[in-house]
C-alpha positions in Angstrom: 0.0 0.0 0.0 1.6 3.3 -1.1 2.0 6.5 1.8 2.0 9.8 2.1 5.0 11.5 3.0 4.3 13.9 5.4 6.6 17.2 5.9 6.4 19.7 8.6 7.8 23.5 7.5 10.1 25.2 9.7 8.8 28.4 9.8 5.1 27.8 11.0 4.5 24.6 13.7 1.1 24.7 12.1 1.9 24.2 8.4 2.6 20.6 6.8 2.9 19.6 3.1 2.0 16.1 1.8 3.3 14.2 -1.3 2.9 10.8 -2.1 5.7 8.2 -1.5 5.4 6.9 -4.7 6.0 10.2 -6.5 9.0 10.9 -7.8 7.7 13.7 -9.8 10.0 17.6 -9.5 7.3 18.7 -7.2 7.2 15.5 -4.6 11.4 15.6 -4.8 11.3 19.3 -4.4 9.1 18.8 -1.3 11.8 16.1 0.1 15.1 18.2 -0.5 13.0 21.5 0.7 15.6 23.2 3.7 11.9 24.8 4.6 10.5 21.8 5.4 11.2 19.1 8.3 10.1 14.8 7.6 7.3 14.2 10.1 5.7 11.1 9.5 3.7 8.4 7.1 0.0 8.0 6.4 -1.1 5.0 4.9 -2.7 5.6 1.5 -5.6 3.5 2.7 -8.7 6.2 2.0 -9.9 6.6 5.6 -9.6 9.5 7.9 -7.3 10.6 9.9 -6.8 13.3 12.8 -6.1 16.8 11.2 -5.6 14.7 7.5 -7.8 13.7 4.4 -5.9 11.6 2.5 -9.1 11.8 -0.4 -8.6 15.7 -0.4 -4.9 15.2 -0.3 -5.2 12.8 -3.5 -6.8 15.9 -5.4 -4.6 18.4 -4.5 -1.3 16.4 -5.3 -3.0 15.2 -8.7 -3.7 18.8 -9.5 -0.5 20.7 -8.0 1.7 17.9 -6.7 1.4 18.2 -3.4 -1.0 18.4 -0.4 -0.6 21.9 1.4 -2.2 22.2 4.9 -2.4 23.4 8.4 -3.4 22.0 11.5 -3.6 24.0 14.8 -4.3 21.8 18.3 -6.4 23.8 20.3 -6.0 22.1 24.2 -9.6 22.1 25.6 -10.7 21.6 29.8 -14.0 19.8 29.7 -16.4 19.7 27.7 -18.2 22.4 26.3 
């Protein structure tokens, strides 16, 4: 089962880019070689979601621009509202 590739920039905690593993496109290997950007972690390619990550809405975005951009901000929470 193929991945994403999941890349965490520098600059903003809250920012992360996506490609898939299986890409070897200029985009996907500009994403990897990036000195903006930081290897974070693997999502399986497996179509089911995942906390703070679509991996259907990443699929369009890399087939359209080759690569996933998104953000993700953890808001802490007492209780429950």
């Amino acid at each position: 089962m193929a991945e994403f590739e999941i890349y965490r920039s520098l600059q903003n905690p809250a920012h992360y880019v996506a490609v898939l593993s299986s890409d070897s496109s200029e985009n996907a290997e500009g994403v990897r070689h990036s000195q903006n950007l930081a290897p974070l972690t693997r999502i399986a390619e497996d179509g089911q979601p995942h906390l703070g990550f679509d991996p259907s809405l990443a699929k369009a975005a890399i087939a359209q621009h080759g690569f996933y951009a998104f953000a993700l901000t953890v808001e802490p929470r007492d209780g429950i509202d």
